[in-house]
C-alpha angles and dihedrals in degrees: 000000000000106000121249113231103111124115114235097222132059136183110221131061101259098212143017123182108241123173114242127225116249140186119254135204116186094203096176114033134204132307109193134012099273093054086054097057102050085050093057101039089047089047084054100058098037081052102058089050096064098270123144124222103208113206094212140345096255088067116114099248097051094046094047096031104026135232109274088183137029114193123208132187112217115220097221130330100270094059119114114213112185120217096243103064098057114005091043085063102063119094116260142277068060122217136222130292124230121204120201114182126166134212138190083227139341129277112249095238139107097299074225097067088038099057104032084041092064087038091055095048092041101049091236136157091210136345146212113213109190127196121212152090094321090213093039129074101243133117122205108168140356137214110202106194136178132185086247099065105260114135126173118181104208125203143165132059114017102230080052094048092051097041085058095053093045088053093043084047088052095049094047107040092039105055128130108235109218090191105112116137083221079185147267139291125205097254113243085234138069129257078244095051082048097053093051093058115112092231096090094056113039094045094056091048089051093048090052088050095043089048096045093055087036114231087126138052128221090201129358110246096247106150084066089070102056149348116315077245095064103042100049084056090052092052095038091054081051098058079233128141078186145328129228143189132258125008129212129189125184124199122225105209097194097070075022085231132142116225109205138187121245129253123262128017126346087086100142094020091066107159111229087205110098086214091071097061094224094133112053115218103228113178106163142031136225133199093262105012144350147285120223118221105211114202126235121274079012102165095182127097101207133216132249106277136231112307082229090051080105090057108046082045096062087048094058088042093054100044089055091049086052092054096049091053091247095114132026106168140021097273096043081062107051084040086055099037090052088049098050096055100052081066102049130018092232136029122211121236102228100022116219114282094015139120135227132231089192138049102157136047126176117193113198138162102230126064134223116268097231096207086067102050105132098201108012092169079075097053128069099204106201137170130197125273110284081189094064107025131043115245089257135111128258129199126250132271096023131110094253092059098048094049080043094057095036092045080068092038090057090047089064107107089213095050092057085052113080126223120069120307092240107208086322099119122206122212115195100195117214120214110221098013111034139252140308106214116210133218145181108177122057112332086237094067094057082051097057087040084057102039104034108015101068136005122255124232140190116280104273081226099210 
């Protein structure tokens, strides 16, 4: 039981997003004047912000410190790069690949397909495709891409344009990943005890829905982007037989376990049979990642979770320590949370003798048209603190995303409140990335408020 001598209020203002300096490599460098130019007025800016350009990787900071981010030209849209010939080079734990193309104008296609399209076939994390005289010095427009979907088109004045892709660079690049495996614990609770859990179920069932009505994914699409050849590198870099899109985990408060979905594809074809190791068992949180709890008897060798197994783990967290009176607000949380583990290496997600204000969470890349909401008195729209992030994107499985996430969560008026939602769903929209519903009731009944109680839309990408 996690000890209660914490005070509810605080005075300060517990976090602020603030972009961290990195070290760059530019490991494959410009091919025409207006490349060149977007390379030295970026440079600039990450510069001023602390950041390092490194001239090669045998310098002493990048082999002491390491290269967050390696930074490649491309030399026009249709080229392949394979991973291996720039991002294998750099040191591990290797960092993140830029991409910066130009372009005289831009295609006239999804600025999707566009973006994810150039990432794919050149083996980035995320891109900038800038539009402009190829041998001037103007910008005119921006794509900022990134692997996980996220697109923004930026336009307007060109000092504007570049400050918002050094600090996307920086949030992106920068990021703090909370997706350790810290270990696993032998369950308190039998492989039998395990099958007989609702999570399986109802989680497989969910992900058909979802996929029917197509808010998941079971795989992202990538071999429409580029040759068989090249996607198949890219996978194999990953690590990936494929990857999808969206993730979802439900706790059982009964055996007090998170199921949670694996990483990669399988997103809609979810097995319902526990043999199949399709739903993770998580019981505890670190400070940076997650431990595992197998059950007895358990005959399955599972598979690496969700990179945002961290996150859902700290919802469920914070909802039970609302309930027990410990927390009321964003700050009190991370206060307590931070407190608690100076104390003990690991938290569990639902703590001994409490009670949870959340069973279900559903994490998607579209977002609910509110216009179309049936019964709004039933759904808590919330959005993340302006106050405290910039109204940018931020990639999956990293600390800035998950504050992100539980700064809206906080916001929720019903989520402050303790005692359980009801049928009453919250849905923190993401900008950039789209939205994690809550819940509380049957998971089904999530499933018909998604599907048939409102009406999906694109990402609005800010």
């Amino acid at each position: 039981m996690l000890s209660h001598n914490r005070p509810l209020e605080i005075e300060k203002t517990y976090y602020h997003w603030q972009p961290r300096p990195v070290n760059v490599w530019v490991s494959r460098g410009p091919y025409n004047a207006l490349q060149a130019h977007v390379l030295g007025e970026l440079r600039g800016r990450l510069e001023a912000q602390g950041c390092v350009f490194v001239e090669s990787l045998s310098d002493e900071i990048a082999l002491k410190e390491g290269v967050q981010l390696g930074v490649v030209f491309g030399r026009d849209m249709d080229e392949e790069i394979s991973p291996l010939a720039l991002l294998g080079r750099m040191p591990k734990p290797r960092g993140s690949m830029l991409i910066i193309c130009t372009v005289e104008r831009l295609p006239d296609v999804p600025l999707f397909d566009l973006g994810r399209g150039q990432l794919v076939k050149k083996a980035g994390h995320f891109g900038i495709i800038v539009e402009g005289n190829l041998e001037g010095r103007d910008i005119e427009r921006v794509l900022w891409v990134s692997m996980a979907g996220n697109n923004r088109l930026l336009t307007g004045d060109e000092a504007h344009i570049l400050d918002g892709l050094a600090l996307r660079i920086q949030a992106h690049v920068g990021a703090e990943k909370c997706t350790t495996h810290a270990g696993d614990v032998e369950a308190p609770f039998t492989w039998d005890e395990w099958c007989a859990s609702p999570v399986h179920a109802d989680i497989a069932r969910a992900a058909r829905a979802l996929g029917r009505a197509g808010l998941i994914e079971n795989e992202v699409p990538l071999a429409k982007y580029a040759s068989g050849k090249q996607t198949r590198s890219v996978l194999r870099f990953l690590n990936r037989a494929a990857l999808g899109e969206g993730m979802r985990s439900q706790l059982d408060p009964h055996l007090r376990i998170m199921g949670v979905t694996a990483s990669g594809g399988n997103k809609v074809k979810v097995s319902p049979d526990p043999a199949d190791g399709h739903v993770i068992p998580v019981s505890q949180l670190t400070g940076d990642g997650y431990v595992r709890a197998i059950p007895r008897g358990c005959p399955v060798s599972y598979v690496p979770p969700s990179v945002e197994t961290h996150e859902n783990g700290m919802v469920y967290l914070g909802g039970a320590l609302v309930n027990a009176g410990l927390v009321n607000s964003f700050d009190t949380f991370l206060e307590y949370v931070a407190d608690q583990l100076t104390r003990r290496e690991r938290i569990d997600i639902l703590p001994e003798g409490m009670q949870p204000k959340v069973t279900a969470i559903e994490h998607f890349h579209r977002q609910p048209r509110l216009d179309s909401i049936k019964e709004p008195e039933r759904v808590e729209i919330v959005y993340p603190d302006t106050g405290r992030f910039p109204e940018i994107d931020f990639p999956c499985g990293v600390r800035e995303a998950e504050l992100h996430l539980l700064s809206a969560v906080f916001s929720a008026e019903s989520f402050r409140r303790p005692g359980r939602l009801g049928n009453k769903a919250i849905i923190a929209v993401l900008p950039g990335h789209g939205s994690v519903a809550l819940y509380a009731g049957p998971r089904a009944e999530l499933v018909d408020l998604l599907v048939n109680g409102m009406e999906m839309e694109e990402v609005v990408r800010v």
